[in-house]
C-alpha positions in Angstrom: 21.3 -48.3 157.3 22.7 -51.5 156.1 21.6 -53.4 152.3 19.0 -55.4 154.7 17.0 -52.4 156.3 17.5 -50.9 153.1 15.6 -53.7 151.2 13.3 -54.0 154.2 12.0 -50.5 153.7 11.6 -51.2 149.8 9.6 -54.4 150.4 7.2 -52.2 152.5 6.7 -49.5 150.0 6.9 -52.0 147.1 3.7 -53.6 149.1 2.2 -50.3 150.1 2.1 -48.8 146.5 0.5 -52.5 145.4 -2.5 -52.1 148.1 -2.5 -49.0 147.0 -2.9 -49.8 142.8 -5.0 -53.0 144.2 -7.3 -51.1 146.2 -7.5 -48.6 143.3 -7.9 -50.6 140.6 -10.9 -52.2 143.1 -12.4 -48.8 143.8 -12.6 -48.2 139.5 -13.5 -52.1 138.8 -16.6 -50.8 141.3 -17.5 -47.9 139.7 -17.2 -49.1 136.0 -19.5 -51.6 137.1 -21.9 -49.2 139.1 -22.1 -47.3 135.8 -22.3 -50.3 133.4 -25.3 -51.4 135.7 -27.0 -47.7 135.4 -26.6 -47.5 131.9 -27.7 -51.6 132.0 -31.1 -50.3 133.3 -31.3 -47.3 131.7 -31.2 -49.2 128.5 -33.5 -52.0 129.6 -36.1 -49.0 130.7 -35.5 -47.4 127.6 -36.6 -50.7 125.7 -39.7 -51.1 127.7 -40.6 -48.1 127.4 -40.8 -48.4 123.7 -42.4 -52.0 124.0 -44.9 -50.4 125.9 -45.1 -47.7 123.2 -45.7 -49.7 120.6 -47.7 -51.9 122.1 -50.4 -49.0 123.1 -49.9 -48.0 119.7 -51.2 -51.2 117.9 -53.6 -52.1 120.7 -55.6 -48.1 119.9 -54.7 -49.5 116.0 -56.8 -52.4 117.0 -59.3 -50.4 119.5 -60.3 -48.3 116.2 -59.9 -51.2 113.8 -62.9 -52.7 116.1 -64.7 -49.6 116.2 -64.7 -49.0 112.4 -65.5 -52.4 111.7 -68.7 -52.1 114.3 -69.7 -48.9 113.1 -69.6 -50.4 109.3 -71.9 -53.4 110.6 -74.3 -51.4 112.0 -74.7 -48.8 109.2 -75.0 -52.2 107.0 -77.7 -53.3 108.8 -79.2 -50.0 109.5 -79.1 -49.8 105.3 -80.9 -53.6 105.3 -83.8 -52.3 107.9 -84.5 -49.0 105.5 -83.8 -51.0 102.6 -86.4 -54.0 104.1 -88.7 -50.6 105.4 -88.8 -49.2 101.6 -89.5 -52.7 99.6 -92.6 -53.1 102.6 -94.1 -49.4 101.9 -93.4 -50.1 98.5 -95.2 -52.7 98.3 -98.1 -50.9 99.5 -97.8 -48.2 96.8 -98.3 -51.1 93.9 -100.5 -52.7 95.8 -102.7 -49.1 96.0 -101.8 -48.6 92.2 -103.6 -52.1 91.6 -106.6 -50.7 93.5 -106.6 -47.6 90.9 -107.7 -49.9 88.2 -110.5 -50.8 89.8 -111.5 -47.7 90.4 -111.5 -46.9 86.6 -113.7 -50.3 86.2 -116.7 -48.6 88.7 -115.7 -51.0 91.3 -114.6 -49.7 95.0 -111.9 -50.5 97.0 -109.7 -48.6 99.3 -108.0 -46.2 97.0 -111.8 -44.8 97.1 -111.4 -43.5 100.5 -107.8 -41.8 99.5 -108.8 -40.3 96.7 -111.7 -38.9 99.0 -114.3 -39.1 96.1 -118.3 -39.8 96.3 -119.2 -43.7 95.5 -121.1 -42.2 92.8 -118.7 -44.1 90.0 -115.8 -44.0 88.0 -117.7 -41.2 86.0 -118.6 -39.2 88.7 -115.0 -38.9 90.0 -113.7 -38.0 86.6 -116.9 -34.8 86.7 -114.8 -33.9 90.1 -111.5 -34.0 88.7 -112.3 -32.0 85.7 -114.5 -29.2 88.2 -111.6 -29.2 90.7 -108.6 -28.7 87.4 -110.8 -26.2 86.2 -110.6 -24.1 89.7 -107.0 -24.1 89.9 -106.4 -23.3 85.8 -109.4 -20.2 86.0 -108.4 -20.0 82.3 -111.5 -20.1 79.8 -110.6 -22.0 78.0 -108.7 -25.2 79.0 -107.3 -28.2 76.8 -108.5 -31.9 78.2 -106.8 -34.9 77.8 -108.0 -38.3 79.2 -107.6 -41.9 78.1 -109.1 -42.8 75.0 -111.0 -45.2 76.9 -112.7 -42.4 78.3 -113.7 -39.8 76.1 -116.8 -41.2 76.1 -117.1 -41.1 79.7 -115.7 -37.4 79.6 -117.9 -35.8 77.0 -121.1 -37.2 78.8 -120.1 -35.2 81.7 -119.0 -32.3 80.4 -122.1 -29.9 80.2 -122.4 -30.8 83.8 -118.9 -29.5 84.9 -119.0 -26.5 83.6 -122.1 -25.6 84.9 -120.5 -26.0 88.5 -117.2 -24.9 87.6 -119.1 -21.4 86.7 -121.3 -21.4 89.8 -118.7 -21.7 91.7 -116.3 -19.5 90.6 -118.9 -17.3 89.5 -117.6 -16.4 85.8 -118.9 -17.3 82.4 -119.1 -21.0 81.2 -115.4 -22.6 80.1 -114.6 -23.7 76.7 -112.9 -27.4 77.4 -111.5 -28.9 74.5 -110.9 -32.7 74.5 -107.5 -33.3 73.1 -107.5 -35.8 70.4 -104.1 -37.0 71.6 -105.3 -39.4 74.7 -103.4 -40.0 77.8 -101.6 -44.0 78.1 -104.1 -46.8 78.4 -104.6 -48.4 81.9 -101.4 -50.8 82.7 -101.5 -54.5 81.8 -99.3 -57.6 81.5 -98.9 -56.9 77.8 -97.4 -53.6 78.4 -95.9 -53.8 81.8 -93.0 -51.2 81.2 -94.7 -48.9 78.9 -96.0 -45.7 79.8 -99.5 -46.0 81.5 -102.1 -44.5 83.3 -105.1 -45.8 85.9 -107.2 -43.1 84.9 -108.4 -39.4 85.8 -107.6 -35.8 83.2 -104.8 -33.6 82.3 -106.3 -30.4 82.2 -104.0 -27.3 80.2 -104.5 -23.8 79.5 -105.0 -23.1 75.8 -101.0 -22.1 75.6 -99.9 -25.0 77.3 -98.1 -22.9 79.7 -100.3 -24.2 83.1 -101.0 -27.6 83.6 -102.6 -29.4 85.9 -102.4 -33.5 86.3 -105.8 -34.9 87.8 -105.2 -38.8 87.3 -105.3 -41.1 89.7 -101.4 -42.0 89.6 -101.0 -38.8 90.0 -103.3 -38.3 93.3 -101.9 -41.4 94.7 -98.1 -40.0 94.5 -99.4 -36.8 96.1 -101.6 -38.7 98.7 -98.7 -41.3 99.0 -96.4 -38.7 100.0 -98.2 -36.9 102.2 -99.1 -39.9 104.0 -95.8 -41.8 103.9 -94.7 -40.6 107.8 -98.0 -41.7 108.6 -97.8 -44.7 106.7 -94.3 -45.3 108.1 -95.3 -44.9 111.8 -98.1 -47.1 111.3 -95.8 -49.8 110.1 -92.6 -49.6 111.9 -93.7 -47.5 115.5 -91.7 -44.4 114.6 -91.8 -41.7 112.6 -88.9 -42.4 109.9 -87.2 -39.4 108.2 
């Protein structure tokens, strides 16, 4: 084989081992790209998956943002209708307490029909609180305290009460003793957040151990209570706890 064949042949493997690197270096050029692409999209996938993450997070932030702030309205105004429910039926109770002085005046209005008392006058009613204190006390002697605008009132009835109080409970006469210390005088502007009272007896037993409050503010609190779900569904079409 002469030089010529010789350097031929090299040419030819020269070229074949190029192709060769070429087609090589093609074939990893290919790959590395295939792979940069993958990890290109794995990547991107990665990042929207966390944008999507965070975005649910702050839209279920907002979701019970909205919630809270709803439920905080309607609890405000569900607080504004009690609150406007209690001034109403409040309202009502002074305007009842009003209607107690008159009953102390012997005039009639509708606290006459609460207090569930004859229309025989203011005297009257206070001969049926004593006679009904003096059932519940049973003591035999009992101390009385009223206003001192109506001791009079009080010792003109008293004979009276205990003559029904004993017929009724079939026992011996009570001893009452009118206290000498007197319950508050009726209200009025010039004593508007002093202690007061519309009216009625205190009744005690001789120990002060058993009491037993017979005014008229004190029958209208009782009544009052007793009557607010009434009074409630009356004025509002439900029954309100």
């Amino acid at each position: 084989m002469n030089d010529a064949d010789v350097s031929k042949q090299i040419q030819q493997m020269v070229r074949f081992i190029r192709q060769e690197a070429e087609e090589k270096a093609n074939e990893i050029s290919v790959s590395a790209e295939e792979e940069f692409n993958i990890e290109k999209l794995q990547l991107v996938e990665a990042e929207k998956k966390k944008i999507r993450q965070e975005y649910e997070r702050k839209e279920k932030q907002v979701d019970v943002r909205k919630k809270i702030e709803y439920s905080m309205q309607l609890n405000a105004s569900r607080i504004k209708v009690l609150q406007a429910q209690d001034d109403l039926v409040n309202t009502m109770k002074e305007a009842a307490a009003k209607e107690l002085l008159n009953v102390s005046h012997h005039e009639h209005g509708i606290i006459d029909s609460i207090l569930h008392h004859h229309h025989g006058g203011y005297k009257k009613l206070l001969h049926d609180l004593i006679v009904q204190s003096l059932l519940r006390l049973k003591e035999p002697c009992v101390l009385l305290r009223c206003r001192k605008h109506d001791v009079h009132l009080v010792e003109h009835v008293l004979e009276g009460v205990k003559e029904e109080y004993a017929e009724k409970a079939s026992v011996h006469q009570p001893e009452i003793i009118v206290d000498e210390i007197h319950l508050p005088p009726a209200p009025s502007h010039h004593n508007m957040h002093g202690p007061s009272c519309s009216g009625g007896v205190v009744l005690a037993s001789r120990d002060g151990k058993i009491v037993c409050e017979n005014t008229l503010d004190a029958r209208l609190e009782v009544v009052f209570r007793k009557k607010l779900p009434e009074i409630r569904k009356c004025l509002f079409g439900q029954v309100a706890a």
